[in-house]
C-alpha positions as a Markdown table, in Angstrom:
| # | Residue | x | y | z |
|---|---|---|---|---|
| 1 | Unk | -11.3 | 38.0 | 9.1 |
| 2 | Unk | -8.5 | 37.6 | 11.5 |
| 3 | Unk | -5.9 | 34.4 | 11.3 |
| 4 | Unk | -7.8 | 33.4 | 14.8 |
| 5 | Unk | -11.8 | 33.1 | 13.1 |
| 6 | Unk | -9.9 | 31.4 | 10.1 |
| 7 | Unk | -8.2 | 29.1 | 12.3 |
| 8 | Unk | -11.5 | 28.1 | 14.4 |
| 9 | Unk | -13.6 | 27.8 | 11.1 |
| 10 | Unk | -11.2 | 25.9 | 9.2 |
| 11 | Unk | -11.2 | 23.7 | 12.3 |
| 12 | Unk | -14.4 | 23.0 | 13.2 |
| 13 | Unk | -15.2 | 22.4 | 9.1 |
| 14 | Unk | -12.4 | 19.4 | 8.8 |
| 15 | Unk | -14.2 | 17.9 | 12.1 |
| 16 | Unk | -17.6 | 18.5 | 10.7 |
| 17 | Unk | -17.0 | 17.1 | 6.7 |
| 18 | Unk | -14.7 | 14.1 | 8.0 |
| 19 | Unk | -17.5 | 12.8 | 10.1 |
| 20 | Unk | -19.8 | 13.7 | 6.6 |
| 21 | Unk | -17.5 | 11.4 | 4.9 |
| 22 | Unk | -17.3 | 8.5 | 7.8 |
| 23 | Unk | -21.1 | 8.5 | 7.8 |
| 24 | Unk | -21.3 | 8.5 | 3.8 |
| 25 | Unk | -18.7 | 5.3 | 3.8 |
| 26 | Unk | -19.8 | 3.6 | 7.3 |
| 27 | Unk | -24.0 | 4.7 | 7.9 |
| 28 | Unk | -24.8 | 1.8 | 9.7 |
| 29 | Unk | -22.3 | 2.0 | 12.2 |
| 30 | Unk | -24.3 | 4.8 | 13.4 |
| 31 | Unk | -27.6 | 3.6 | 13.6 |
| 32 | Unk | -26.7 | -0.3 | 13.9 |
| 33 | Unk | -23.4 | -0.8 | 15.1 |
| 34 | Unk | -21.7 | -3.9 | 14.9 |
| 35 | Unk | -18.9 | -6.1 | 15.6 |
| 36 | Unk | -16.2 | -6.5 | 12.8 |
| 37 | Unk | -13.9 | -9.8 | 13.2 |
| 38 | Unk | -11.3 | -9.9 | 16.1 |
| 39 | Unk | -13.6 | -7.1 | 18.0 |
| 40 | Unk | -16.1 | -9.9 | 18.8 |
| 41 | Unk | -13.3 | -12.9 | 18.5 |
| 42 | Unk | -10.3 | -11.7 | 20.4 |
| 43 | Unk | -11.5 | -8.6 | 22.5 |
| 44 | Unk | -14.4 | -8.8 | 23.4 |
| 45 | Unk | -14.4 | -13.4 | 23.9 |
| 46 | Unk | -11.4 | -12.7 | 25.8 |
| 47 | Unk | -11.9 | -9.8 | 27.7 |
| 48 | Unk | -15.7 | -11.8 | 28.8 |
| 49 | Unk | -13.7 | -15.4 | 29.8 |
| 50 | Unk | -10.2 | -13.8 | 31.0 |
| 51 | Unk | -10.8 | -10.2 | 31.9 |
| 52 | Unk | -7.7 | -8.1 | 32.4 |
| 53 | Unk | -5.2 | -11.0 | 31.8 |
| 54 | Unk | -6.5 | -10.7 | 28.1 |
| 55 | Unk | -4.2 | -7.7 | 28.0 |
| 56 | Unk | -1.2 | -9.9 | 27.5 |
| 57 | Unk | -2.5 | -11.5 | 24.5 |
| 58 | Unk | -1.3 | -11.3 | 21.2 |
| 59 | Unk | -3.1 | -11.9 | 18.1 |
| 60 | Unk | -0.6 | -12.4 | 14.5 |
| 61 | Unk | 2.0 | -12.1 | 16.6 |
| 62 | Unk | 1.3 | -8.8 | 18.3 |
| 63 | Unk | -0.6 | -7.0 | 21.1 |
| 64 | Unk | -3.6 | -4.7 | 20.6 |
| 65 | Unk | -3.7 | -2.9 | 23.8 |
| 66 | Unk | -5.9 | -0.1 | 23.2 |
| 67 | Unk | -9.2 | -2.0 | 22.3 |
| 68 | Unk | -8.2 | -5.1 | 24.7 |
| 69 | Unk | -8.2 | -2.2 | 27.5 |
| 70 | Unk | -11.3 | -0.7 | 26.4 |
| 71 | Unk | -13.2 | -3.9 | 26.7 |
| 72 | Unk | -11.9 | -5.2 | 29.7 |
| 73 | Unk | -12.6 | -1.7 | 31.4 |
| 74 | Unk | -16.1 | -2.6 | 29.8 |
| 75 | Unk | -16.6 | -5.7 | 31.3 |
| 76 | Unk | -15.3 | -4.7 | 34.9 |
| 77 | Unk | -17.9 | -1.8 | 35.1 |
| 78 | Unk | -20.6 | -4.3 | 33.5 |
| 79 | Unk | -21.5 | -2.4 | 30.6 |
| 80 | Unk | -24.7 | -4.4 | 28.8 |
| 81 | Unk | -22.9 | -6.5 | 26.6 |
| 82 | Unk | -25.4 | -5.5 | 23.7 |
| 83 | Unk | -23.9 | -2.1 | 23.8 |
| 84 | Unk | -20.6 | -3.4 | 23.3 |
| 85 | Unk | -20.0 | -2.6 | 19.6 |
| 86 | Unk | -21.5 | 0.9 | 20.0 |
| 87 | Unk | -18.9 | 1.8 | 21.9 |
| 88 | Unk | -16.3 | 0.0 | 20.3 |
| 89 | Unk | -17.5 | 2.7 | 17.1 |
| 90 | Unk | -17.8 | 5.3 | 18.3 |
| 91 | Unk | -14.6 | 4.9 | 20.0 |
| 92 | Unk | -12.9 | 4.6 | 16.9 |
| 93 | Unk | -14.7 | 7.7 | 16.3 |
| 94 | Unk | -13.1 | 9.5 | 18.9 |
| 95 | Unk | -9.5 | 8.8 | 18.0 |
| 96 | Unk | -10.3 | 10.4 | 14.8 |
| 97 | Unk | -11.2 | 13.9 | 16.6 |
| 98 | Unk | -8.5 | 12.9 | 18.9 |
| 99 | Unk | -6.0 | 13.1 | 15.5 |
| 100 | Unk | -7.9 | 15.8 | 13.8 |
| 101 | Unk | -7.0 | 18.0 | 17.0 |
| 102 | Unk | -3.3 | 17.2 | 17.2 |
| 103 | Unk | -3.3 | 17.9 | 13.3 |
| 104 | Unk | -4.6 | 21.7 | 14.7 |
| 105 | Unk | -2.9 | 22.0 | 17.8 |
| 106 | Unk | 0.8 | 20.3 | 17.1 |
| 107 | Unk | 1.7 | 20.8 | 13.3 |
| 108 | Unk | 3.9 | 23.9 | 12.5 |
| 109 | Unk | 1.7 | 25.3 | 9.3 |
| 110 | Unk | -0.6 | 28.0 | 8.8 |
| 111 | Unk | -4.8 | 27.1 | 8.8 |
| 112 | Unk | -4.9 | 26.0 | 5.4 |
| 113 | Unk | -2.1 | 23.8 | 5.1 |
| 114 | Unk | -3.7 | 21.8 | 8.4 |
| 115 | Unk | -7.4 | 22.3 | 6.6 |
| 116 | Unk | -6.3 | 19.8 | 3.9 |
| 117 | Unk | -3.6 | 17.7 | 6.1 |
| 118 | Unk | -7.0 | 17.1 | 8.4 |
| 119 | Unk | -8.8 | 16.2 | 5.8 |
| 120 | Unk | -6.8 | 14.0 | 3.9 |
| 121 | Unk | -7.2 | 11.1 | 7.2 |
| 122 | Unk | -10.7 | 10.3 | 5.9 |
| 123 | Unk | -11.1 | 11.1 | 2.3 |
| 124 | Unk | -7.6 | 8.4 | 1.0 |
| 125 | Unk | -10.4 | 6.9 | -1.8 |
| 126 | Unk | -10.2 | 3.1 | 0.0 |
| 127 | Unk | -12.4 | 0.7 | 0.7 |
| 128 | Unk | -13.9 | 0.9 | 4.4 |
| 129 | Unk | -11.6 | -1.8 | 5.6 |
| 130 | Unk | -10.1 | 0.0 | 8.8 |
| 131 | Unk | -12.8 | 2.6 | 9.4 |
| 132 | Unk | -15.0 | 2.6 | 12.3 |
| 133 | Unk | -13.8 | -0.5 | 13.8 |
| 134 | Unk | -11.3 | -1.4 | 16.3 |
| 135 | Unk | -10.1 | -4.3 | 14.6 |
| 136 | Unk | -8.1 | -2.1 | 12.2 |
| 137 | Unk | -7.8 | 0.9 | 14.6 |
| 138 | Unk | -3.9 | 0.5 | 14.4 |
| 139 | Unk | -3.6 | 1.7 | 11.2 |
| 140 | Unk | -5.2 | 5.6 | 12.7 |
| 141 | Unk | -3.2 | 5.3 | 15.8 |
| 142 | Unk | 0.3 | 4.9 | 14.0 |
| 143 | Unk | -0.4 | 8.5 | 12.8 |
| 144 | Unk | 0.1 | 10.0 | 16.5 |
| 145 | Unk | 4.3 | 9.9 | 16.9 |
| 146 | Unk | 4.5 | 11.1 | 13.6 |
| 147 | Unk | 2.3 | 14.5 | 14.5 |
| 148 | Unk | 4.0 | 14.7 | 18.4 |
| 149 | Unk | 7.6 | 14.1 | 16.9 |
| 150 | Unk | 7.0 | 17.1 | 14.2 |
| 151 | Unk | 6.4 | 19.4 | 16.9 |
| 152 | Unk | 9.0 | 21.5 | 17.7 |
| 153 | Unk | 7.1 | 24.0 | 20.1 |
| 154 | Unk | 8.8 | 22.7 | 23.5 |
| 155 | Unk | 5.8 | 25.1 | 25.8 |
| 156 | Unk | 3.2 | 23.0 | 23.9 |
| 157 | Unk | 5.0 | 19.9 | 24.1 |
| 158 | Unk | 5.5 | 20.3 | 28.3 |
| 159 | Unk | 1.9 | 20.7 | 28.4 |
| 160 | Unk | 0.2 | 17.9 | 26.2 |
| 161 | Unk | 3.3 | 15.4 | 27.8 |
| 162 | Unk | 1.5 | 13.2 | 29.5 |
| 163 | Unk | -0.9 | 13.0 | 27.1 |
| 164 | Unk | 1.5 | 12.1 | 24.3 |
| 165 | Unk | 3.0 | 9.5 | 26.5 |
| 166 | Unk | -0.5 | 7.8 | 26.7 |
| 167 | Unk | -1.1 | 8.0 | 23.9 |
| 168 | Unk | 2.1 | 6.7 | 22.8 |
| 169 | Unk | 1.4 | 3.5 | 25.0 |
| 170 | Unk | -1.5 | 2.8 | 23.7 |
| 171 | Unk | -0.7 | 3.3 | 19.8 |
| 172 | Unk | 3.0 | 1.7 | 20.4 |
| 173 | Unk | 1.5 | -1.7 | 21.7 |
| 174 | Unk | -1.3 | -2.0 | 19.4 |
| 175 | Unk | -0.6 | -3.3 | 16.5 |
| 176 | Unk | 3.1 | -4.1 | 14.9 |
| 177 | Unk | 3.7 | 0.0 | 13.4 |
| 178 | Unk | 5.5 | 0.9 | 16.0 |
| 179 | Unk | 8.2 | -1.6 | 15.1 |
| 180 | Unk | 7.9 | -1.1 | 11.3 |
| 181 | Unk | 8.9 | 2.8 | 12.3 |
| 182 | Unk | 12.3 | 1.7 | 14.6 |
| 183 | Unk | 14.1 | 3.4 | 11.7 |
| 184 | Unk | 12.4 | 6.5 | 11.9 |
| 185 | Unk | 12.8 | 6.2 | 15.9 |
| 186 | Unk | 16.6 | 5.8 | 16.0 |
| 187 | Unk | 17.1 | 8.4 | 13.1 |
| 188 | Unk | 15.1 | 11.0 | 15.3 |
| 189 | Unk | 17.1 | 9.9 | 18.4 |
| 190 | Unk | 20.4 | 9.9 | 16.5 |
| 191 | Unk | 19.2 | 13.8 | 14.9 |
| 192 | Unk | 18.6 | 14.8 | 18.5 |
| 193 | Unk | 21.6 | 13.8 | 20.1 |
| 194 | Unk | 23.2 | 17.1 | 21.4 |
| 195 | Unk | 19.9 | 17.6 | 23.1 |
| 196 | Unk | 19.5 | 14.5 | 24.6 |
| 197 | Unk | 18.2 | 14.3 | 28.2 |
| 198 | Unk | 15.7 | 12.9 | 30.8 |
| 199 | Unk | 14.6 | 16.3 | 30.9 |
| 200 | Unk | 13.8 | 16.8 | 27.4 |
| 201 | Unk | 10.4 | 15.7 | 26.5 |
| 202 | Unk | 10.7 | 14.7 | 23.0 |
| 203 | Unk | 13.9 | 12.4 | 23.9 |
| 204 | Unk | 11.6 | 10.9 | 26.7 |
| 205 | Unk | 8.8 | 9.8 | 24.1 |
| 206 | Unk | 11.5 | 8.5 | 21.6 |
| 207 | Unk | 12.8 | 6.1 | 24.1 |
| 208 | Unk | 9.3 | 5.6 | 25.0 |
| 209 | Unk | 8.6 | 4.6 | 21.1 |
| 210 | Unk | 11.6 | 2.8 | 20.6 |
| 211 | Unk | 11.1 | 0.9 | 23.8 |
| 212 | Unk | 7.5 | -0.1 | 22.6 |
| 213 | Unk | 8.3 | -0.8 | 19.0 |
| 214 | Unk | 11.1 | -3.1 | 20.5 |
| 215 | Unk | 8.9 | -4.9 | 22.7 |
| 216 | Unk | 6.4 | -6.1 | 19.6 |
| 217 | Unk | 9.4 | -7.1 | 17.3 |
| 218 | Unk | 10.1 | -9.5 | 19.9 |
| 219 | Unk | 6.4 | -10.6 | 19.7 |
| 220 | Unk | 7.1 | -10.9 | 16.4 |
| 221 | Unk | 10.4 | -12.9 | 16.1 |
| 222 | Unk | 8.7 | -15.1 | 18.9 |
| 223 | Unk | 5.7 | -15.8 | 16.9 |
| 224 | Unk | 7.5 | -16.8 | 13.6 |
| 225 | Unk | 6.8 | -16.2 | 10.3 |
| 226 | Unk | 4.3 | -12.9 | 9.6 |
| 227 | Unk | 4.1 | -14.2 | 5.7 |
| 228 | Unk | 0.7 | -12.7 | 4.5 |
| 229 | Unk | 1.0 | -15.1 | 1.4 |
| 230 | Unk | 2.6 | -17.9 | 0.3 |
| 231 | Unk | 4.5 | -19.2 | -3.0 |
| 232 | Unk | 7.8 | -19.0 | -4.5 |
| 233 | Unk | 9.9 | -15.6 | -4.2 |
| 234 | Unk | 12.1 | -13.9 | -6.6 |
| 235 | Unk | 13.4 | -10.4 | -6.8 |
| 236 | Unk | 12.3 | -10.1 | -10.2 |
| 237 | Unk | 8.7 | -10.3 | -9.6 |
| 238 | Unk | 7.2 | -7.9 | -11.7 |
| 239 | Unk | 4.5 | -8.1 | -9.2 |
| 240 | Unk | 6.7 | -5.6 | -7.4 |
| 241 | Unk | 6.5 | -2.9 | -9.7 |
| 242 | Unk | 2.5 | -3.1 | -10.3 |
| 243 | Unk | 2.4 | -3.0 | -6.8 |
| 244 | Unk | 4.8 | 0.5 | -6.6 |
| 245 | Unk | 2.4 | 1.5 | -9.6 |
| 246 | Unk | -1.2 | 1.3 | -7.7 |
| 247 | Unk | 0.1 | 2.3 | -4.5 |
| 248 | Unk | 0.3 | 5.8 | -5.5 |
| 249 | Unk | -1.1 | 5.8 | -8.8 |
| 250 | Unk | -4.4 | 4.9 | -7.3 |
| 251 | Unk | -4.7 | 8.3 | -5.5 |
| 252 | Unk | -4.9 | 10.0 | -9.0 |
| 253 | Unk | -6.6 | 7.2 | -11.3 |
| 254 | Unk | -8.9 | 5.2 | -8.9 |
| 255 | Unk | -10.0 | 1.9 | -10.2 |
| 256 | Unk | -8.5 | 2.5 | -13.6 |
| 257 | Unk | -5.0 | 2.6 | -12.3 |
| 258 | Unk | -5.5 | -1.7 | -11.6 |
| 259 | Unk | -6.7 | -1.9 | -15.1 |
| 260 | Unk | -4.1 | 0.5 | -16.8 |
| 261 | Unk | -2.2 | -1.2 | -20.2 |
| 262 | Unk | 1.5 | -1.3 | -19.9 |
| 263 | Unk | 2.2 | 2.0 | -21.9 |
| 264 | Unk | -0.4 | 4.0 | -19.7 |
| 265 | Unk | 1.8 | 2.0 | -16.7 |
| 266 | Unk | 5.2 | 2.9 | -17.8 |
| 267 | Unk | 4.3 | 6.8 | -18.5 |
| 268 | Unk | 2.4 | 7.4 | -15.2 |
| 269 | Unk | 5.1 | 5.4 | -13.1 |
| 270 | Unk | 7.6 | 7.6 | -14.7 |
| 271 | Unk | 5.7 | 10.7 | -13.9 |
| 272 | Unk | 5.2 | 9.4 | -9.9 |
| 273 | Unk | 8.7 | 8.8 | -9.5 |
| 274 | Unk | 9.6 | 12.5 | -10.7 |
| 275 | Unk | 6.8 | 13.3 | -8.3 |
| 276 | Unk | 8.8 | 11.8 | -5.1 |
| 277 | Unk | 12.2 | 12.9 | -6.6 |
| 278 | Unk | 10.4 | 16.4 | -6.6 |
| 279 | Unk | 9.4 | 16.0 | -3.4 |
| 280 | Unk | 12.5 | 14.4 | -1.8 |
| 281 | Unk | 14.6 | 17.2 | -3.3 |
| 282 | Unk | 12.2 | 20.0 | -1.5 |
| 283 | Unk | 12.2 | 17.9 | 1.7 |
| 284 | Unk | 16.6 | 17.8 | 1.8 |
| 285 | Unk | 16.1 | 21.8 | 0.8 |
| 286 | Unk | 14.0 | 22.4 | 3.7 |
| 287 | Unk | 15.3 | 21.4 | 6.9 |
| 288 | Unk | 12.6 | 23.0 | 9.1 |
| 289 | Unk | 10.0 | 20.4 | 7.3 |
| 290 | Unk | 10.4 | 18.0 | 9.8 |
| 291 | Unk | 6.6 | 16.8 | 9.3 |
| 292 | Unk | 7.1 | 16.3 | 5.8 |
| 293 | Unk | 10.3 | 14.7 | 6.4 |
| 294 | Unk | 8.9 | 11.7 | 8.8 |
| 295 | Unk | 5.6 | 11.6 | 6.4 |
| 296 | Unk | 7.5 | 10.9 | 3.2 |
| 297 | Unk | 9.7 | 8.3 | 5.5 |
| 298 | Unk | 6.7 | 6.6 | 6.8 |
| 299 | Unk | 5.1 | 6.4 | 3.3 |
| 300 | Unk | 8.3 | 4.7 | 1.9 |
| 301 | Unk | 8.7 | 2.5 | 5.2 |
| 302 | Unk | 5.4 | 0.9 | 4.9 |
| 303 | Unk | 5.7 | 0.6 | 1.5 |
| 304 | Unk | 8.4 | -1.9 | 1.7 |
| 305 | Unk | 7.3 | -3.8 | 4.7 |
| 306 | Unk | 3.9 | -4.6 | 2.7 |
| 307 | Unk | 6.4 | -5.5 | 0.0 |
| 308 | Unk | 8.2 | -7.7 | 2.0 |
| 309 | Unk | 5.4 | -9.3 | 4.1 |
| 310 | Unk | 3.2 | -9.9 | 0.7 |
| 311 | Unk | 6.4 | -10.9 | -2.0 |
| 312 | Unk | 5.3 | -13.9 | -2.8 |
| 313 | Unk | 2.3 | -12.6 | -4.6 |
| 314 | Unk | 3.0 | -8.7 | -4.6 |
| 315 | Unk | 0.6 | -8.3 | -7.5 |
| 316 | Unk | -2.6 | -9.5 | -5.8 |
| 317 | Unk | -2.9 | -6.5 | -3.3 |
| 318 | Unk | -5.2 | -3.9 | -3.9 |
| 319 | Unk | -6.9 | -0.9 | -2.4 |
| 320 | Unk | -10.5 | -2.2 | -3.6 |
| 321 | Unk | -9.8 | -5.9 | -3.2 |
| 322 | Unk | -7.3 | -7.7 | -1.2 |
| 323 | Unk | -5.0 | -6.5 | 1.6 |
| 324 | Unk | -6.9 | -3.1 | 1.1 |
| 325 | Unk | -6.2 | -1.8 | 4.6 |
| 326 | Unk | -1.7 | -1.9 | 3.5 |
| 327 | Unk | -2.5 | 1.1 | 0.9 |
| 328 | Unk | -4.2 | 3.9 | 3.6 |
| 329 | Unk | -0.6 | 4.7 | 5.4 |
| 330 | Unk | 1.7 | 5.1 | 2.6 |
| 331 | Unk | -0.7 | 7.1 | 0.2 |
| 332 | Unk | -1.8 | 9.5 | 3.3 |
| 333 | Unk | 1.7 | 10.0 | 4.2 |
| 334 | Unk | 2.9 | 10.4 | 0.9 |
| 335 | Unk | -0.2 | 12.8 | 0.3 |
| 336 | Unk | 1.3 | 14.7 | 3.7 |
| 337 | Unk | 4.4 | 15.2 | 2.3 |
| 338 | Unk | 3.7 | 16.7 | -1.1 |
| 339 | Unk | 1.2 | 19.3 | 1.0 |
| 340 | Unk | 4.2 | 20.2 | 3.1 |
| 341 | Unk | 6.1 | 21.5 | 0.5 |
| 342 | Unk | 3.6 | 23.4 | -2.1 |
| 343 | Unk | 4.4 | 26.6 | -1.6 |
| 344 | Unk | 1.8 | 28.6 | 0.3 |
| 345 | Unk | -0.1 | 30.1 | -2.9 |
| 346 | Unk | -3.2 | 30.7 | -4.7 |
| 347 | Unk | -2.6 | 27.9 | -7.6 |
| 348 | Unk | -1.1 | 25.1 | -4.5 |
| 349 | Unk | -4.7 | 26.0 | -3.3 |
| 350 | Unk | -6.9 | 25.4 | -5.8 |
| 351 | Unk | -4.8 | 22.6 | -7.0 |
| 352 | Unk | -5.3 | 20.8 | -3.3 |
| 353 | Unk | -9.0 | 21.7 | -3.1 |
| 354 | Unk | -9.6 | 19.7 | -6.8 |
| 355 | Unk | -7.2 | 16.7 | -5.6 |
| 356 | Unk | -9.9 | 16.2 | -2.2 |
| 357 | Unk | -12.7 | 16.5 | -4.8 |
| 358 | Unk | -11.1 | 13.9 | -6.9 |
| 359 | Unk | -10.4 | 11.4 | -4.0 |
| 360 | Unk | -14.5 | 12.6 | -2.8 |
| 361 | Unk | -15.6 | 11.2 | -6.4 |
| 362 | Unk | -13.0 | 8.5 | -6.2 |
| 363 | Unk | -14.1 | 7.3 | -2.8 |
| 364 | Unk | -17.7 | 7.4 | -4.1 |
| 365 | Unk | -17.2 | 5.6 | -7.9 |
| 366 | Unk | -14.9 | 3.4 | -6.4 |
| 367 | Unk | -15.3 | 2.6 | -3.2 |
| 368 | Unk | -18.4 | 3.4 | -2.2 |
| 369 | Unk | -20.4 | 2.5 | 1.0 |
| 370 | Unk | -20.3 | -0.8 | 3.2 |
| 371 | Unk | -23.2 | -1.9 | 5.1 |
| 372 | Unk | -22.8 | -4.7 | 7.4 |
| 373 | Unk | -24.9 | -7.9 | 7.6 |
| 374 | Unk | -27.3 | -7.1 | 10.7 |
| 375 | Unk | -26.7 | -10.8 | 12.8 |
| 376 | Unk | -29.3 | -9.0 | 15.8 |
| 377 | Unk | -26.1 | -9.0 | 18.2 |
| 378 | Unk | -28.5 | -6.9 | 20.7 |
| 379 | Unk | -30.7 | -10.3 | 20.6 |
| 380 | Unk | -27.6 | -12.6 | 20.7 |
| 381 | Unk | -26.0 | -10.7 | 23.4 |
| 382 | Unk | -29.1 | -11.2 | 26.0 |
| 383 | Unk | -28.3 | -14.8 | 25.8 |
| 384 | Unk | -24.4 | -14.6 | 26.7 |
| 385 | Unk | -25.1 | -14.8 | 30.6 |
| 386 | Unk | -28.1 | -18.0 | 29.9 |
| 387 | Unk | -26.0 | -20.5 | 28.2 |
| 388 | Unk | -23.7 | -23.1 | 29.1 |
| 389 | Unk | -21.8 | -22.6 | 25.6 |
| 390 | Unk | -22.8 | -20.3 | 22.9 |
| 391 | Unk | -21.9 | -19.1 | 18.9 |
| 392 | Unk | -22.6 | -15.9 | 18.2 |
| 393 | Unk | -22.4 | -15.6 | 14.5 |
| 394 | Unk | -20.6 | -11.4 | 13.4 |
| 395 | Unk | -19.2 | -9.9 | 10.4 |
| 396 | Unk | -17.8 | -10.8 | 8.3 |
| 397 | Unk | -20.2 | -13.9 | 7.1 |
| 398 | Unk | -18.5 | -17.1 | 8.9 |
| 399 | Unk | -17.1 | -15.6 | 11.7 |
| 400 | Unk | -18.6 | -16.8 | 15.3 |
| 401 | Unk | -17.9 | -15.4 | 18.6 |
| 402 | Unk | -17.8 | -18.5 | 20.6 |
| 403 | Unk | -19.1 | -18.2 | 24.6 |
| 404 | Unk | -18.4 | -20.8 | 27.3 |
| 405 | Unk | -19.3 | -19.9 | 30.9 |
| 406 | Unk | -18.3 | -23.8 | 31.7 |
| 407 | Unk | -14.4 | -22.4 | 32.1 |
C-alpha cells in the first residue's frame, strides 16, 4: 500500500467515524433538528426584526459573527423559516469537515499522526454541550489559527490564503477565543520577526488575528464584568486544584475522576503534572513542533482563563455537569500535544488506538446521548409571519423566542 492509498483511507475513515460518533451523541439533530438557546434568541430573533444590522450585536459581551451572518443571509434569500435549525446543524456540521480537512491538508505529520489528531475533535468524552449547535460553535472555530499557524509549507499557505483569512474573520469575531489567545498571537509575531512583511502570508493572518482578538477585548472591557459566578475569592481555594485535577484527569478516569478520594487525587495529579513536564520538556527539545507547541499553549491558556472567569466557585465546574463546554479546548489541545511528540512507533500506536477506545466507552458510560425536547418548531414557525406578537417556546425547557412584527 503506498503512503498516498494510506493517506486517502485514513482520511476518508476520520470523516466517516467522527460523523458515527456526532450521530451516536446528537441523533436527533439529524432527523429533527432544533434550535438550542441563543440560535433561536439572539440569531435567528434578531436577524428576523433587524436583518444585517444584527451583525453588530454582541451577546456576553462579544460578537458571534459567523452564525449572525449565516442567518441574516437566510433571511435575505427567504429561506422558510421552519428550515432554519436544519441548517443551522448541519452547518455546524460542515465546519467539522471543514477542520477535519485542514487537520489533513495543513499539519506537518505523517497519516497516522493526523488519523488520531482528526479524531480526537469529536471523541473528548464530554457532554454534548457545543456539538451540533451554533450557539457553542466558537469553541470548534477557535481550533482553525492554531492548525493555519502550524503550517510552515509557504506553497500551500499562498494557495489556501484567502481561505484562511475567511476563515480567520469569521472564527476571530465569534466568540471571545480569539482574545483569550493574544499571547499566543504576539509570541508567534515576536518568533517571526526577521520575516516579517506584507508580503508574508503567515505575518498577514497574525495581524489579522491580533487585530480581531483586539477588537472583542474591547467588547469585553466595554461590557464589564465577564464573572461566570459569584462569591468571595481567595487564592487558596482549593477549588483550584480539584479543578486542575478533573480537567485532565477526566480524559483518563471519566466520571470517577469527580468522585476520586483525596489519596487517589494526590497520586494521579502527581502523575499528570509529570505528564505535562514530560511533554513540555519534548516540546523545548523539538523546535520543529510548532503544532504541539501552540496546542500545549492553548491548553494551558484556557485553562487559566476558565480559572479566572469561574474563581469564585472553581470547584463546581465539570465536564458532565456545569460549565461543561470550558473542559473540550484544554483537554483536546492537551491531548494534541502529547500525540505530537510520541515517537512514530508501534507501542505510541497501539497505546493511541486504546486511549480513543477509552474516551469511545467514556463518552458512552459517561456522557452518553442528548435528545432534545421536540417543541414542533416546523408548526411554530408557520405562524411567525400571522401574528402581531408571538413566543415560540426552544430548548432548553424555559427558553422563548419572542416575535413582534408590530416594530
Amino acid at each position: 500500500m503506498t503512503k498516498k492509498i494510506k493517506n486517502d483511507i485514513l482520511m476518508a475513515a476520520s470523516f466517516f467515524i467522527s460523523l458515527l460518533v456526532i450521530y451516536f451523541r446528537r441523533p436527533d439533530s439529524f432527523y429533527n433538528p432544533q434550535f438550542w438557546a441563543e440560535e433561536g434568541t439572539r440569531f435567528f430573533a434578531d436577524a428576523y426584526h433587524s436583518g444585517f444590522k444584527s451583525l453588530f450585536n454582541t451577546c456576553n459581551g462579544y460578537f458571534h459573527l459567523f452564525p449572525r451572518l449565516l442567518a441574516c443571509t437566510l433571511k435575505l434569500i427567504r429561506i422558510p423559516y421552519e428550515l432554519f435549525p436544519s441548517i443551522f446543524c448541519y452547518s455546524w456540521l460542515f465546519i467539522l469537515f471543514l477542520i477535519l480537512l485542514y487537520i489533513w491538508k495543513r499539519l506537518p505529520f505523517n497519516s497516522t499522526q493526523k488519523f488520531f489528531i482528526a479524531l480526537t475533535v469529536t471523541f473528548i468524552p464530554i457532554q454534548s454541550e457545543i456539538i451540533m449547535n451554533l450557539t457553542n460553535i466558537q469553541w470548534i472555530l477557535v481550533l482553525f489559527p492554531i492548525i493555519i499557524f502550524s503550517s510552515s509549507d509557504e506553497t500551500t499557505n499562498k494557495k489556501w490564503f484567502w481561505i484562511d483569512a475567511m476563515v480567520l474573520i469569521l472564527a476571530g469575531l465569534t466568540g471571545p477565543n480569539f482574545t483569550v489567545m493574544l499571547p499566543l498571537f504576539f509570541m508567534l509575531m515576536y518568533k517571526s520577526r526577521k520575516e516579517f512583511s506584507f508580503k508574508n502570508k503567515q505575518s498577514i493572518l497574525l495581524i489579522l488575528s491580533i487585530i480581531c482578538g483586539i477588537v472583542v477585548a474591547i467588547s469585553l472591557f466595554n461590557y464589564g464584568s465577564v464573572d461566570r459566578t459569584e462569591g468571595q475569592f481567595t487564592i487558596f481555594n482549593s477549588g483550584f486544584i480539584k479543578y486542575f485535577y478533573v480537567q485532565y484527569a477526566f480524559l483518563f478516569l471519566g466520571l470517577y475522576a469527580e468522585q476520586s478520594s483525596l489519596p487517589i487525587m494526590i497520586i494521579v495529579t502527581l502523575i499528570l503534572i509529570a505528564i505535562m513536564l514530560f511533554v513540555l520538556l519534548k516540546l523545548l527539545g523539538n523546535k520543529q513542533n510548532t503544532f504541539g507547541r501552540i496546542s500545549f499553549m492553548c491548553s494551558i491558556l484556557f485553562f487559566m482563563v476558565t480559572a479566572v472567569a469561574y474563581r469564585y466557585v472553581p470547584q463546581a465546574l465539570s465536564p458532565y455537569y456545569c460549565y461543561v463546554r470550558n473542559f473540550y479546548l484544554p483537554a483536546l489541545t492537551f491531548v494534541w500535544a502529547i500525540i505530537t511528540v510520541l515517537p512514530q512507533r508501534k507501542w505510541a500506536t497501539i497505546a493511541l488506538t486504546l486511549l480513543m477506545f477509552l474516551f469511545i466507552t467514556e463518552t458512552i458510560c459517561f456522557a452518553g446521548r442528548t435528545y432534545f425536547k421536540d417543541f414542533n418548531w416546523k408548526e411554530n414557525a408557520k405562524q411567525i409571519t400571522t401574528s402581531d406578537t408571538l413566543s415560540i417556546p426552544i430548548n432548553p425547557s424555559g427558553w422563548f423566542i419572542h416575535i413582534d412584527n408590530r416594530k
